[in-house]
C-alpha positions in Angstrom: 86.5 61.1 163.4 85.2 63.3 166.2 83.8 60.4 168.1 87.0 58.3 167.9 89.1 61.2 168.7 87.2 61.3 171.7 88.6 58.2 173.4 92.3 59.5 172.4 92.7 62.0 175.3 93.5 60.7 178.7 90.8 57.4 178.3 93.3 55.8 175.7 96.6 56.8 177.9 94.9 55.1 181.3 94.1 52.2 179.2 97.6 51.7 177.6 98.8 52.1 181.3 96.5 49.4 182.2 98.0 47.3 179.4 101.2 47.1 180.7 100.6 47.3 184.0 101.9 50.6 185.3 100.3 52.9 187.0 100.3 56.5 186.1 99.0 60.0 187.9 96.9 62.6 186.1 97.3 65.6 187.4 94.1 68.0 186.5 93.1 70.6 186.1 90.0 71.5 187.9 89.7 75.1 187.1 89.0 74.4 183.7 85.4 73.6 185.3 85.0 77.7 185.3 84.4 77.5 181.4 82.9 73.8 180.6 81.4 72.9 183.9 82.0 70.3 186.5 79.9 67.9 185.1 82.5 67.0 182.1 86.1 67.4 184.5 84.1 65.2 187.5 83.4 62.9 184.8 87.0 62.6 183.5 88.0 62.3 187.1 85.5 58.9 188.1 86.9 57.7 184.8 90.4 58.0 186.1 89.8 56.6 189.4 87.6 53.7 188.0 90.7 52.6 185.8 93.0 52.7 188.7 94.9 55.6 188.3 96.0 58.3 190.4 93.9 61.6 190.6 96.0 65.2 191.9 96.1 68.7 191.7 96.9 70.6 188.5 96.8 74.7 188.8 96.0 76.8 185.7 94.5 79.5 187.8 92.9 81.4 185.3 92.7 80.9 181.3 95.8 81.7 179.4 95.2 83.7 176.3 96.4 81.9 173.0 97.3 84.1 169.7 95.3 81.2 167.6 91.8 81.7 169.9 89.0 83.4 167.7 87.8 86.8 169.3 85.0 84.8 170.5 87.3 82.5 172.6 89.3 85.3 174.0 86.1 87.0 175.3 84.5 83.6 176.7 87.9 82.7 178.8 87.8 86.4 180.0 84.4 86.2 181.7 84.8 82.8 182.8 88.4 82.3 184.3 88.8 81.4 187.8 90.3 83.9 189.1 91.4 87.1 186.1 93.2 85.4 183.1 95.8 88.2 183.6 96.9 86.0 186.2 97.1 82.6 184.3 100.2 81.4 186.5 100.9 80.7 190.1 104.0 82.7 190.1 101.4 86.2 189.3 99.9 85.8 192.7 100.5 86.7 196.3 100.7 84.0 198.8 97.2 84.3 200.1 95.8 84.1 196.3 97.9 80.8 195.7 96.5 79.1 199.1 93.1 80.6 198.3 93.6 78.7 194.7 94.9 75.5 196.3 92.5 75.4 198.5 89.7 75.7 196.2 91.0 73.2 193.7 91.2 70.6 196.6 88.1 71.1 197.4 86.8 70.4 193.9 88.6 67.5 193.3 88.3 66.0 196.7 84.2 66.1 195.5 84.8 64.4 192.8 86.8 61.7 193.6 86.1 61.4 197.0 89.8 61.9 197.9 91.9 65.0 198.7 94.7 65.4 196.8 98.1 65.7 198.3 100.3 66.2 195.2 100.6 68.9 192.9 101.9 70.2 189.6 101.8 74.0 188.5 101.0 75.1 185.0 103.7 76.4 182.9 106.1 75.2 185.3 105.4 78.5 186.7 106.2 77.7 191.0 108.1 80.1 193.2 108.3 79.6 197.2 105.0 81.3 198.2 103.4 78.2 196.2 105.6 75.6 198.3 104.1 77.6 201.5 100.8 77.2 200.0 100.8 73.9 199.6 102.0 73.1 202.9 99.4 75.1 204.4 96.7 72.6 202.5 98.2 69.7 203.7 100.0 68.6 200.3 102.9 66.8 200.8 104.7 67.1 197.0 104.6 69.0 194.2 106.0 68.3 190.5 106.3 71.2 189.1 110.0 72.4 189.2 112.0 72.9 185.4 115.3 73.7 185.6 116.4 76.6 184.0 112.7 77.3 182.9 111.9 80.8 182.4 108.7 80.6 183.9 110.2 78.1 187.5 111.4 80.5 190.3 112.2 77.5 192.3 115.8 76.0 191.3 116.2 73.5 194.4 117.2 70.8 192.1 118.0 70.1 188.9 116.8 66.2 188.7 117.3 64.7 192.2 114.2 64.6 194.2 114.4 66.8 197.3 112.7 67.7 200.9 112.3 71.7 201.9 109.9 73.4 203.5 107.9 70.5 204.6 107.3 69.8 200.4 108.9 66.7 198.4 110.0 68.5 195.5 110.2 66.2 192.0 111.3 68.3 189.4 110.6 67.5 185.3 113.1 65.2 184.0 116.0 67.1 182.1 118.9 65.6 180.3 121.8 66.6 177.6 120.7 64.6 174.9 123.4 63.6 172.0 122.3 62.4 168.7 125.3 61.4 167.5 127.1 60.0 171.0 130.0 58.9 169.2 130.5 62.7 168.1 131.0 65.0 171.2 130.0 68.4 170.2 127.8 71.4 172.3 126.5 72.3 168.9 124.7 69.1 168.2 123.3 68.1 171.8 120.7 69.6 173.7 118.9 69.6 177.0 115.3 68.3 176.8 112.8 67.3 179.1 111.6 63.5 179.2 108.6 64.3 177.2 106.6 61.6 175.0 105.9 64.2 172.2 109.4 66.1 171.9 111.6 63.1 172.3 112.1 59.8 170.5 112.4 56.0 171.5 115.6 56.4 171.8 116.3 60.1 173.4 113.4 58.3 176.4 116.2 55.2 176.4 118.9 57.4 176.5 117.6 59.3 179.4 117.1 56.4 181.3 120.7 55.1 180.5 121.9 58.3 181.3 119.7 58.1 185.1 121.1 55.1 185.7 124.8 56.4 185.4 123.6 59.2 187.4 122.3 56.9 190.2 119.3 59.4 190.1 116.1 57.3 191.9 113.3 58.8 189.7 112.5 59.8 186.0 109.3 61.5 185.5 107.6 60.9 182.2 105.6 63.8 181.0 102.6 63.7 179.2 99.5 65.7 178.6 95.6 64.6 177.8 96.5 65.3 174.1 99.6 63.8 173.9 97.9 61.3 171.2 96.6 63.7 169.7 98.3 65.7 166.2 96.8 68.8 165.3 97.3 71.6 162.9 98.1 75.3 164.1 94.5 76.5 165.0 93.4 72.9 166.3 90.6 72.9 163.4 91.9 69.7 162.1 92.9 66.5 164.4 93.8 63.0 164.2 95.4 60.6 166.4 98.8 60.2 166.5 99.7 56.9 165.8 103.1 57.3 166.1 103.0 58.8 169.5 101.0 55.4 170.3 103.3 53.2 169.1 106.4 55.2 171.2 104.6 54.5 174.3 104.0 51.3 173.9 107.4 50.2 173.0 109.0 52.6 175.7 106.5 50.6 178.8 107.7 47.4 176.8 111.5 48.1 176.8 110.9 49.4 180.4 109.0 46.7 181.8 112.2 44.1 180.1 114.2 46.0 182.2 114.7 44.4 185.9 116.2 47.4 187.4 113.4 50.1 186.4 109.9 50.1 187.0 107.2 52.8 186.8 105.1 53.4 189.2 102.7 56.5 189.5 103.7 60.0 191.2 102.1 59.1 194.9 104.3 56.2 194.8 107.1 58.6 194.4 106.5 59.9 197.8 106.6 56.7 199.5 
C-alpha cells in the first residue's frame, strides 16, 4: 500500500489534470527542503514541470508544531526549520525576514525548475502588507493567499474579486454561503466555506460556480493540497487513497469542461 500511496500525492492530481485537459499550479513549498532535503522537493518539482504544470512559491517559513508529532518529530522540526519554528507564518516576521524568506525560496525553486517564480501563496493564509511589499520587492507579480475573514489573513482587500494594490494582483481563496437545503432560507443551516475539494461536495463545488456566475465574479480558485487523495486517521499511521475524493474531481473537471462558459486554467493564467 505504501508504494501505491506513493503516486496518490500530487503525481495522481497532475495526471488527472492532464486527463481532462486543464492545467493546474502547484504552489510548493520549498522550505520543507530544511528537513528531507532538496533532492526529494527538486524531484517533485521536474515532475511537475515535465507534466505541464505550473511550478510557484509556497511559504511555510519554518515547521509548524502539530499536537499529534511524536517527541521525536517535534525535536527534528526544531533543529531543522528554516528559519525558528516559533515563526511558522509570514504574518510573525518583520518585513526584512519575509523578503529575506521570499527571496531565498525563489532562489530554490528557480534551481530547480529553471524558472523564477512570480506567484505566491502563504501558509495558513497567514499574509499581512509587509508580505505584499516583499513580494514586490522580488519581482512577484501575484499572490493567492488572501481568506476572508480568516483569523490567521491580515489582508482583507477583497473578499472574492480579484484585485491590483501595491504593484501585487491579489486572488483571494474562494468563499461562498453555501445552502443545503436552497429551497429553505435559514442562517442556521447555511454556511460560508471555501471552494475546497476535501470539505465540500459535487454539489456545494457546482453551487459555487452557479453562485460566481450570478456574481459575475471572473475567477474561482479551486483549492487543493498534495494529500488531497489521500484519507488518513488522526496520527497519519494509517492511510489509503481516497477514492471518493477521486471520483469528485473527476466529475467536477467533467461537469466543468460541459460547461461553455467556464474553463479552468492554471493560476499564471490568472494574471494574464
Amino acid at each position: 500500500l505504501d508504494g501505491v500511496l506513493e503516486t496518490w500525492g500530487v503525481e495522481r492530481l497532475a495526471n488527472i489534470f492532464r486527463e481532462h485537459s486543464v492545467g493546474a499550479t502547484f504552489f510548493v513549498d520549498v522550505y520543507e527542503s530544511s528537513l528531507w532535503g532538496e533532492e526529494p522537493l527538486s524531484t517533485i518539482c521536474r515532475l511537475l514541470k515535465n507534466q505541464g504544470m505550473d511550478v510557484q512559491l509556497h511559504t511555510h517559513p519554518g515547521w509548524r508544531m502539530d499536537s499529534r508529532d511524536s517527541l521525536q518529530l517535534r525535536l527534528v522540526k526544531k533543529s531543522k526549520s528554516f528559519v525558528s519554528s516559533d515563526y511558522d507564518m509570514m504574518t510573525k516576521l518583520s518585513l526584512r525576514e519575509q523578503t529575506r524568506v521570499i527571496s531565498d525560496g525563489a532562489d530554490l525553486l528557480e534551481s530547480w525548475t529553471g524558472v523564477r517564480p512570480v506567484l505566491h501563496r502563504s501558509g495558513g493564509y497567514a499574509v499581512n502588507p509587509d508580505t505584499i511589499a516583499a513580494l514586490a520587492q522580488n519581482g512577484f507579480v501575484g499572490d493567492f493567499s488572501s481568506h476572508w475573514d480568516h483569523p490567521n489573513c491580515e489582508l482583507n482587500w477583497t473578499k472574492n474579486a480579484v484585485t491590483f494594490r501595491d504593484g501585487i494582483v491579489e486572488v483571494p481563496v474562494s468563499v461562498f454561503k453555501y445552502e443545503p437545503l436552497p429551497w429553505f432560507h435559514t442562517d442556521r443551516l447555511s454556511k460560508t466555506m471555501k471552494t475546497d475539494l476535501n470539505s465540500c461536495s459535487l454539489r456545494a463545488l457546482n453551487c459555487f460556480v452557479n453562485q460566481a456566475q450570478q456574481l459575475d465574479l471572473r475567477v474561482m480558485t479551486l483549492f487543493l493540497h498534495s494529500y488531497s487523495l489521500v484519507r488518513s486517521n488522526r496520527d497519519f499511521s494509517s492511510l489509503a487513497p481516497d477514492y471518493l475524493a477521486e471520483e469528485r474531481l473527476h466529475a467536477f473537471l467533467e461537469g466543468i469542461a460541459a460547461r461553455p462558459d467556464v474553463r479552468v486554467v492554471s493560476a499564471a493564467r490568472v494574471q494574464r
